[in-house]
N, C-alpha and C positions, 0 to 999 in steps of 0.2 A: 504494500500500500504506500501511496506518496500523496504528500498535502501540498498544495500547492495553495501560497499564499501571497496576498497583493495588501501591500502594506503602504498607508497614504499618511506620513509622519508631518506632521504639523508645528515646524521651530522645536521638536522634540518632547511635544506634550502633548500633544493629538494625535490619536488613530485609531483608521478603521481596519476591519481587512474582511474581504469575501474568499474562502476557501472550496474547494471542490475535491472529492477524495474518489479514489477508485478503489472499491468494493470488492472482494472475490466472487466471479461468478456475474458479475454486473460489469455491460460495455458502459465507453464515457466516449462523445461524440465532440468531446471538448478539443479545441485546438493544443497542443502538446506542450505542456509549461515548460515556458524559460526560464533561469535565473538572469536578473538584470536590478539596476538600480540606477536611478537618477537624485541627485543633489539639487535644491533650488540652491538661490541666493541664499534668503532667509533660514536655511538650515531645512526646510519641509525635503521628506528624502521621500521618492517611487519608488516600493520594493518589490519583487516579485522573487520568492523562494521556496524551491521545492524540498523539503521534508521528510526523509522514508524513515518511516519507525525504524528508532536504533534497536541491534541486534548486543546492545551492553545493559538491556535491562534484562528479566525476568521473559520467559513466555509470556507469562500471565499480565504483566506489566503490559508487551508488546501488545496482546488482545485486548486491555485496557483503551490501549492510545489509539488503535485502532477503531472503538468504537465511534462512530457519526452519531454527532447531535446537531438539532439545528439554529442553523443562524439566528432564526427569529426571537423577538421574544415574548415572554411568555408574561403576563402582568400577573401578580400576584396577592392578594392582600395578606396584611400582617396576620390577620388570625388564621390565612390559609397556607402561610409558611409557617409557624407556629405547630401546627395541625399537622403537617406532612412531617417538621426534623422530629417533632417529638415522636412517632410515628417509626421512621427512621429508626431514631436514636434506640427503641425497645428492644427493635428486631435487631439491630447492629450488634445490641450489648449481649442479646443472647447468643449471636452466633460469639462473639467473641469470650463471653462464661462456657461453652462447650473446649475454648480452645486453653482457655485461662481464669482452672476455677476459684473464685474470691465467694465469700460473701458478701451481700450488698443490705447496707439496713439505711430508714434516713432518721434524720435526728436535726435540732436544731443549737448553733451553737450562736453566742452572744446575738439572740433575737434575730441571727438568719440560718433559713434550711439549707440543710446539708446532707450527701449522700457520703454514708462512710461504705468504702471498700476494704477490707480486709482480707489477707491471705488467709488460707484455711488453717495452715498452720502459720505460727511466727514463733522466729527463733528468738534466743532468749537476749540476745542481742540488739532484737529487733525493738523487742517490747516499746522500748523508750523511744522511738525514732519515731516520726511522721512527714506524709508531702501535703500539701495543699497544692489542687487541682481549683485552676481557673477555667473553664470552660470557652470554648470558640461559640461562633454562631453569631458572627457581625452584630456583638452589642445587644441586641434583639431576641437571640431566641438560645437553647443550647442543644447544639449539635456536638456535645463532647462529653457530657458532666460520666460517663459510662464507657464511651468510644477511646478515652483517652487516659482512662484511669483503670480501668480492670484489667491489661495487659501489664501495665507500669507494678500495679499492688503485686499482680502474681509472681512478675519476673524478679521483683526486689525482695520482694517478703515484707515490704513497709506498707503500714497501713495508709492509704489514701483517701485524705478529706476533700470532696469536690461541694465547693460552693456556689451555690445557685443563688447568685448574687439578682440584685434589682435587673429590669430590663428597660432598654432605653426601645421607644420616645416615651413612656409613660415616667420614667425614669431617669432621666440623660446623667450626665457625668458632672458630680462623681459619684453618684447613688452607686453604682456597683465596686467602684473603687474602696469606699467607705465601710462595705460590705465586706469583702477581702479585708479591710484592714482591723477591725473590728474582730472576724475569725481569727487571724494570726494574733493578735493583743492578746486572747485569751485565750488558746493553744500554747501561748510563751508561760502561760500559768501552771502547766503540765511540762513543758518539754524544753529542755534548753534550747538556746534559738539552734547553738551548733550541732543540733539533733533534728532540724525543721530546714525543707526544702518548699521549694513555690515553683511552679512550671503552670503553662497551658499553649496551648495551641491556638494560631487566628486572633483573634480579637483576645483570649485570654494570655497570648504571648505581648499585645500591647500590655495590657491590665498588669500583666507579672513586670515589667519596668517598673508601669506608674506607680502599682505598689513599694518595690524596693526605694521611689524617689521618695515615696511620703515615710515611709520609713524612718531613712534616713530623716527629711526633714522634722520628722517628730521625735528624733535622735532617741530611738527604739533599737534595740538591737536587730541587728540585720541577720535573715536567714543566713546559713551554712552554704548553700545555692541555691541558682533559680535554672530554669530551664525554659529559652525563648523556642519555641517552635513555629515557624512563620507567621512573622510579627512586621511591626514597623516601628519605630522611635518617633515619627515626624508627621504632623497632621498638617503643614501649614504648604505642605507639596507633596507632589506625587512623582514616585520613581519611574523606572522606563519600564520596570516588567508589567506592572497594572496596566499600560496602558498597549498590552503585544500579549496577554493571555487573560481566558475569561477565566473561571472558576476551575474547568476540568480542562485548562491547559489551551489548546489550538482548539479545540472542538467546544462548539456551543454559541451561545450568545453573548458578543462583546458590548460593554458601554464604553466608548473612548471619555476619558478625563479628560474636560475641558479645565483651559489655562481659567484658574479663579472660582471655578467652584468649588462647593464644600461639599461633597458626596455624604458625610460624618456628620452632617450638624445635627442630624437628628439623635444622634450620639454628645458631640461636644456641646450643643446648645451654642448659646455667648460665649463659651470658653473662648481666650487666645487662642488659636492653633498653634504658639510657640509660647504657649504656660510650660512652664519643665516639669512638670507633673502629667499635665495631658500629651506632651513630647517632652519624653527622656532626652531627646535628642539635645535639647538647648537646659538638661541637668547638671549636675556636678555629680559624675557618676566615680570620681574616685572612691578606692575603700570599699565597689560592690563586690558580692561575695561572687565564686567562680559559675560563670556562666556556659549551660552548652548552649547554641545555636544551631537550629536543623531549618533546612530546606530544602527545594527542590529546583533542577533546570527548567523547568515549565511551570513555577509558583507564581501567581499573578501577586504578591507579596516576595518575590525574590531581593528586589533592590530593597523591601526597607528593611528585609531580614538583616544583608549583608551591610548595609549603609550603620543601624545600630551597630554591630558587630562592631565595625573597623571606631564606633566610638567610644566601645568599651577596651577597644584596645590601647586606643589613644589616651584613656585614662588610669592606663596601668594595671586592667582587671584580668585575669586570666581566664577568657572567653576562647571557645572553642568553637569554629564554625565546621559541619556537614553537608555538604549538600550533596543531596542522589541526584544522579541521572535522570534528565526527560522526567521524571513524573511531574505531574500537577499539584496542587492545593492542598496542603493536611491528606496525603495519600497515605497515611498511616490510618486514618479511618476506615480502611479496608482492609478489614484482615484477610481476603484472597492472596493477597501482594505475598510475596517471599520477602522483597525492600518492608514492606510493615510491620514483619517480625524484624528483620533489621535493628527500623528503627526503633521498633519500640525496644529492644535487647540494648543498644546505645543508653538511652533515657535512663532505662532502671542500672545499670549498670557506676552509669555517674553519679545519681544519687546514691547506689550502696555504699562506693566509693567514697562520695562528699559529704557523708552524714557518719561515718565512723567515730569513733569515741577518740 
């Protein structure tokens, strides 16, 4: 299979692109893609680039990327995304307890709900240890609070608190920030901090910064580590990958970022876009504890994963970046993947690691 893609760069902050893929089994009457590229003056580049699934992933990956979805798109309302992740998220969590069994109870902690995941067993070692799980699901809904913590409980043996923090727009920021920090304050009442990690994914990899920022500024002790798994640092711009991959990578429906909008306000409200709380990026991130970074070649969150990264470097943190091949967006939410055992084996791995005595 080959994707052929016609990409219409706008000063390097606009773009479209229409693609056409050939099917097994299905002819294409289309004229035969070139690769070519034009430069304007103003920096607007014409690209036209063909694509063949790489043979450095996974089968199963390949069959992934392979899949056709379409351009168009599909309007949705909040209670009908809402309705479908949560949906999702049941079925996902159960195929993933057949593969990694934990128990799952909810409970609430300093007046917010909470799913605790626990290994079946925990070793005695473990006892004292804990992570706090931010969940993804663009601010708005949770596509993770399950997807992203019953692989992490089982493979570490640490038990995992996911907070089901407020959700914005009934909630914007920093209702769920608040939430988060609120949980870890009285988790620190139990657990040394150097015994408590913070990780999430997508929207819960921004949130686990903002958290470590307010932290710090409420000069709290800071977790032991965090774990950014496609994230961004910076709301007040947009990187190049958002605006050159939708959600499942080259396939599906794109929105290009126009130069000045705020995609997020229903998230940041009035916030600055450059508060170093709601962007890490303009924080004083010295003194944070060790961070991994994951992402992927096709994460439409690629630049602001790597962009934070290179600023946690810059400020002397001992930050780790990953990034797999060609997949898309939080592809660890697919436990078909061989990559999302991977990466989920990375994740818990660091943390058994970073939370030692």
């Amino acid at each position: 299979m080959r994707r052929c893609l016609k990409l219409f760069v706008a000063g390097s902050c606009f773009i479209s692109f229409a693609a056409t893929q050939n099917v097994a089994g299905q002819s294409s009457r289309e004229e035969k893609p070139m690769n070519s590229s034009k430069i304007a003056p103003d920096g607007t580049a014409f690209v036209t680039r063909v694509v063949p699934v790489p043979t450095t992933v996974s089968p199963e990956a390949q069959q992934m990327l392979a899949r056709a979805e379409s351009d168009a798109a599909v309007p949705q309302t909040l209670e009908e995304r809402r309705t479908g992740t949560d949906k999702w998220q049941a079925g996902v969590g159960e195929h993933f307890k057949k593969l990694y069994p934990v128990n799952i109870t909810s409970d609430t902690i300093a007046g917010v709900p909470v799913r605790v995941i626990t290994p079946l067993t925990i070793a005695p070692e473990n006892r004292d240890r804990v992570l706090i799980n931010l969940h993804g699901g663009g601010f708005n809904s949770d596509s993770g609070s399950l997807s992203e913590t019953i692989p992490v409980a089982h493979l570490s043996g640490i038990k995992v608190i996911a907070v089901l923090y407020r959700l914005a727009p009934e909630h914007p920021f920093p209702a769920g920030l608040d939430d988060a920090v609120a949980v870890y304050k009285e988790l620190l009442k139990s657990y040394k901090r150097e015994h408590i990690g913070i990780y999430g994914t997508s929207a819960g990899a921004i949130l686990t910064a903002e958290v470590t920022v307010k932290l710090k500024q409420l000069k709290l002790p800071l977790p032991a580590a965090t774990g950014i798994f496609s994230g961004l640092g910076d709301f007040s711009q947009v990187g190049d990958s958002i605006a050159l991959f939708a959600l499942n990578g080259f396939s599906g429906h794109l929105e290009p970022p126009k130069p000045g909008a705020r995609d997020t306000e229903y998230f940041a409200a009035s916030t600055d876009p450059k508060d170093p709380v709601l962007s890490p990026l303009y924080a004083d991130l010295t003194g944070f504890p060790p961070t991994l970074f994951i992402t992927s070649g096709r994460d439409l969150l690629l630049s602001g994963t790597t962009i934070l990264h290179r600023a946690y470097l810059r400020a002397g943190v001992d930050a780790q970046l990953v990034v797999f091949e060609a997949l898309p967006h939080a592809f660890w939410n697919n436990p078909a993947l061989p990559e999302s055992k991977e990466a989920d084996q990375l994740m818990a791995t660091f943390f058994d690691r970073q939370l030692r005595p």
